[in-house]
C-alpha positions as CSV (number, residue, x, y, z in Angstrom):
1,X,0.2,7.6,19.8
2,X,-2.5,10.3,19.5
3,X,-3.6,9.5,15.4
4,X,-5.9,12.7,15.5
5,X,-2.5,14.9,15.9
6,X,-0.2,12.7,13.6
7,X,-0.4,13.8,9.8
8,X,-0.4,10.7,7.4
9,X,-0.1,10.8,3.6
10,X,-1.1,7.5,1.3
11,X,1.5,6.3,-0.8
12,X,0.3,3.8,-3.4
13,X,2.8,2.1,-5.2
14,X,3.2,1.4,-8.7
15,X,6.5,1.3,-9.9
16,X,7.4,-2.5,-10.0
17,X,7.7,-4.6,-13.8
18,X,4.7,-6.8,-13.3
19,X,7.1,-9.6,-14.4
20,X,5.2,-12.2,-12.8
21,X,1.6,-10.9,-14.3
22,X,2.9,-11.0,-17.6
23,X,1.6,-7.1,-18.0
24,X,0.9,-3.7,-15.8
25,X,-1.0,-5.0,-12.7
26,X,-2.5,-1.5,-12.2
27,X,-4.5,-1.8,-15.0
28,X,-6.0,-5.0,-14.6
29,X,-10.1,-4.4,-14.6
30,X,-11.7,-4.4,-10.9
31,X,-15.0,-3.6,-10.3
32,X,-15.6,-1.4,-13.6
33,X,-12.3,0.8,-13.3
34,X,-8.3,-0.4,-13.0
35,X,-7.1,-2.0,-9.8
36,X,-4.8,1.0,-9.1
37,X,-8.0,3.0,-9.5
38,X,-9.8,1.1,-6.7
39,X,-6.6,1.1,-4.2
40,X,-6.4,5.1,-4.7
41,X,-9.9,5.7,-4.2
42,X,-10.4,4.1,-1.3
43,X,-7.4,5.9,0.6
44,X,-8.8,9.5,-0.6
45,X,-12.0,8.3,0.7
46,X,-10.5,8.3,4.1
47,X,-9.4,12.5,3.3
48,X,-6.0,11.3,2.8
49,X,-3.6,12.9,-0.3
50,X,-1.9,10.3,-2.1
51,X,1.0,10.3,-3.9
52,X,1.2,7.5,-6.8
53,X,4.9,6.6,-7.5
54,X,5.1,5.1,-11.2
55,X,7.8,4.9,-13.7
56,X,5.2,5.1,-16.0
57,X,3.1,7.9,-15.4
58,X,2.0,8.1,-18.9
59,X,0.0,4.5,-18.4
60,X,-1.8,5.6,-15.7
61,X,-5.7,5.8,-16.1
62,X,-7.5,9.0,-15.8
63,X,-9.7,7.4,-13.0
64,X,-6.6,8.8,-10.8
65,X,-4.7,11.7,-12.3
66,X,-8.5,13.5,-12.5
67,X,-8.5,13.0,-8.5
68,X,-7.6,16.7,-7.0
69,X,-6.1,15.2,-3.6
70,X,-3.8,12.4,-6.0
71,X,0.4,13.1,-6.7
72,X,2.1,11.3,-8.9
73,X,6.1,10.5,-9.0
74,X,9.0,8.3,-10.2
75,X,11.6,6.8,-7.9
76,X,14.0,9.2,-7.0
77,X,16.6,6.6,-6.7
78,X,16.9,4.0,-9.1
79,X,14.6,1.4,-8.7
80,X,15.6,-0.9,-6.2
81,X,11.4,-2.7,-5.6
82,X,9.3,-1.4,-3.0
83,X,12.3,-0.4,-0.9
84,X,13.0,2.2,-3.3
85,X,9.3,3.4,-3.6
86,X,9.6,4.1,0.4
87,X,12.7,6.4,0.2
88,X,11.3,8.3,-2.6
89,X,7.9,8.6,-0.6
90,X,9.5,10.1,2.5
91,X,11.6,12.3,0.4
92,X,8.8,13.4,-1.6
93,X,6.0,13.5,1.0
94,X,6.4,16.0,4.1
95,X,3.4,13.7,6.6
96,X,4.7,12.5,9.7
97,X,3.6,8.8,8.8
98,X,3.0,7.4,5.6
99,X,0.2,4.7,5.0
100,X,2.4,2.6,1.8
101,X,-0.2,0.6,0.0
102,X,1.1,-1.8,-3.0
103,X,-1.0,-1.0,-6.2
104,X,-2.2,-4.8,-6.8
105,X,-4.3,-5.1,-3.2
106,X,-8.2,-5.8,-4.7
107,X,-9.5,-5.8,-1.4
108,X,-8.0,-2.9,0.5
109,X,-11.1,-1.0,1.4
110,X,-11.6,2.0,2.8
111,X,-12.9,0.1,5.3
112,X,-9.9,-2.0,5.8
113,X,-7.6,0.5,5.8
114,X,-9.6,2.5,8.4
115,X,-9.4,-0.5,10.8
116,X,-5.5,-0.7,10.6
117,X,-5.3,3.3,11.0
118,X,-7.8,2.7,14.7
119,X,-5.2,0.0,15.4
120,X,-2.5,2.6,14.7
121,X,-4.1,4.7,17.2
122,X,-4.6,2.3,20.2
123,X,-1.2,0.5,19.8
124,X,1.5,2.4,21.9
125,X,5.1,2.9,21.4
126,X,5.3,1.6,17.5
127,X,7.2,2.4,14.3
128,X,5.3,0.4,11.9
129,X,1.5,-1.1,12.4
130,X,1.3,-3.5,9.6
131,X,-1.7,-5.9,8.4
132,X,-1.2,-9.3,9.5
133,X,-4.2,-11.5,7.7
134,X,-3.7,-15.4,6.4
135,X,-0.8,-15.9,8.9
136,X,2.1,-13.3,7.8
137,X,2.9,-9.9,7.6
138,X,1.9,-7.8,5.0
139,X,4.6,-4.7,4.5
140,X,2.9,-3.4,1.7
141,X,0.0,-2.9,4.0
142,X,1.3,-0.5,6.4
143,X,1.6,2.4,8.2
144,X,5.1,3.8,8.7
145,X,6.1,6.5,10.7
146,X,8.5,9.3,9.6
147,X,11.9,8.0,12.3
148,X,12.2,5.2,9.7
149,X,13.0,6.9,7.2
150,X,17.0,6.8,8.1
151,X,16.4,2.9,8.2
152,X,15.3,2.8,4.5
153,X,17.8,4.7,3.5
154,X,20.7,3.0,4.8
155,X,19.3,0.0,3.2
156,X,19.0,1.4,-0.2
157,X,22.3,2.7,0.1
158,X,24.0,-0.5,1.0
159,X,21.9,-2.4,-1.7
160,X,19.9,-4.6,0.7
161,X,16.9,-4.7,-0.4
162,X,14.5,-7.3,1.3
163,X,11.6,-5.8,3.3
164,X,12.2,-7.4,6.0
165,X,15.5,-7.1,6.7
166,X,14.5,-3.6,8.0
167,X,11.5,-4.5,9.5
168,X,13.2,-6.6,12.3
169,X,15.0,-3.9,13.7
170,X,11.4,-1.7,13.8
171,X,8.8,-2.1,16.2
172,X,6.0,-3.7,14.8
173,X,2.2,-3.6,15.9
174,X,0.3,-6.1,14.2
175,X,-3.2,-5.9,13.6
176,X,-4.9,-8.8,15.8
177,X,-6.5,-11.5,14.5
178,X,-9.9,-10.9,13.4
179,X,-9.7,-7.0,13.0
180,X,-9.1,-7.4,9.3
181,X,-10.9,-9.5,6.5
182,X,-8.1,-12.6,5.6
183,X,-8.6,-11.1,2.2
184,X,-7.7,-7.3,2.9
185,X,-4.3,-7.8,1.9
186,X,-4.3,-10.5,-1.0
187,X,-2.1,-9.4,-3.5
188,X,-2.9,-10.1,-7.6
189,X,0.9,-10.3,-8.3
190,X,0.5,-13.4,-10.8
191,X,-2.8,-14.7,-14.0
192,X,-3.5,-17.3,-11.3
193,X,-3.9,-15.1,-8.2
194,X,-5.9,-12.6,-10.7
195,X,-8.0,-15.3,-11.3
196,X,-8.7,-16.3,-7.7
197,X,-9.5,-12.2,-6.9
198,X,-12.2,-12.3,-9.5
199,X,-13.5,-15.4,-8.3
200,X,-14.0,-14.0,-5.0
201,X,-15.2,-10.9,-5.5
202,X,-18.1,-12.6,-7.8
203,X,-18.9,-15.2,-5.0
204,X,-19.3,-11.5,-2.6
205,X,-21.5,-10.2,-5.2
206,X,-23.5,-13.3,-5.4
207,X,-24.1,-13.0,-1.5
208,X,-25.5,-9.7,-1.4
209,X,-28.1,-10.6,-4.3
C-alpha cells in the first residue's frame, strides 16, 4: 500500500473520564505544556490535520486550539470509550486512513509515529498497522484504514465495545520488534504510571547532559 497516495488524518483522543487518574489526563504537565499538548504536536509535526475529540472542549489548553491544522469534536454517538471516539472520527474526518492516537501516550514522538506510518507503507495487504512494544498490541497506537469503518460501527451499534473484539476480524500488521522504543506506546492511565513517565523522562534528560 502506496502511503505517498493514501491521505491520513490524526485523531487524538480525549473524550474518556480519567476515572483511574483521579482527574483530566490531558492536562497532566509533560515537558513544560499538557500531555495532550505534546501528543497533538507531534502528529502536526508530521503535516498531518488532527481532529481532537473531547466532551470537554472547554478544558482544553490553548497549546492546541491556537494550532491552525487542529479540529476539535465531541462523540457523535454517545460515548461508548474509544470505540465511540473511532466512529465519530470516520464520520467526522473525510482521509482515507486515520492515525487514532489516545491522548495519555508521553512518548509518542513524532518520531515514533513516523516509524509506524514507514511500516504502514512497506506492510502489504493490511487494515490496521498497530504499535506492538513491551509484548502486546497497542490499539490506541494505530493506523486504521477507511474499509473499517463498517466494523466499528456495527460494534457500536450492537453495544460491544472491547477493542479487540473488532480487531480479530481485521488484518493486522504489527510493527516488528525493535522498530519502536518499548516506551512509544506507555500509556499514563493511572498516579502510579504518571509517576513512572516522569521518572523516565528525567532519567532521558539526565543522559543527554
Amino acid at each position: 500500500m502506496n502511503l505517498d497516495v493514501l491521505t491520513i488524518g490524526g485523531v487524538v483522543l480525549a473524550g474518556g473520564r480519567s476515572s483511574r487518574m483521579g482527574r483530566p489526563k490531558e492536562l497532566l504537565s509533560w515537558k513544560g505544556g499538557t500531555l495532550i499538548g505534546h501528543v497533538v504536536s507531534e502528529v502536526t509535526a508530521l503535516n498531518l490535520p488532527c481532529l481532537i475529540v473531547s466532551n470537554a472542549p472547554e478544558r482544553l489548553p490553548e497549546e492546541v486550539t491556537r494550532l491552525a491544522k487542529v479540529s476539535i469534536t465531541g462523540d457523535l454517538v454517545p460515548s461508548a470509550g474509544p470505540i465511540s471516539g473511532i466512529v465519530t472520527a470516520f464520520r467526522v474526518r473525510r482521509e482515507e486512513a486515520l492515525l487514532i492516537l489516545s491522548c495519555d501516550l508521553p512518548f509518542a514522538d513524532r518520531e515514533q509515529i513516523g516509524r509506524l506510518l514507514a511500516h504502514a507503507q512497506q506492510a502489504k495487504e493490511w487494515d490496521v498497522v498497530a504499535a506492538h512494544t513491551a509484548g502486546r498490541l497497542h490499539p490506541l497506537f494505530a493506523l486504521y484504514h477507511r474499509r473499517t469503518q463498517p466494523l466499528w460501527e456495527e460494534a457500536l451499534r450492537s453495544g460491544r465495545y472491547r477493542l479487540m473484539d473488532v480487531l480479530e476480524r481485521l488484518r493486522i500488521a504489527e510493527t516488528p520488534p525493535g522498530l519502536l522504543d518499548d516506551w512509544a506506546a506507555y500509556n499514563a492511565n493511572t498516579p502510579e504510571e504518571y509517576r513512572m513517565a516522569l521518572a523516565e523522562q528525567h532519567a532521558r534528560d539526565m543522559e543527554r547532559r
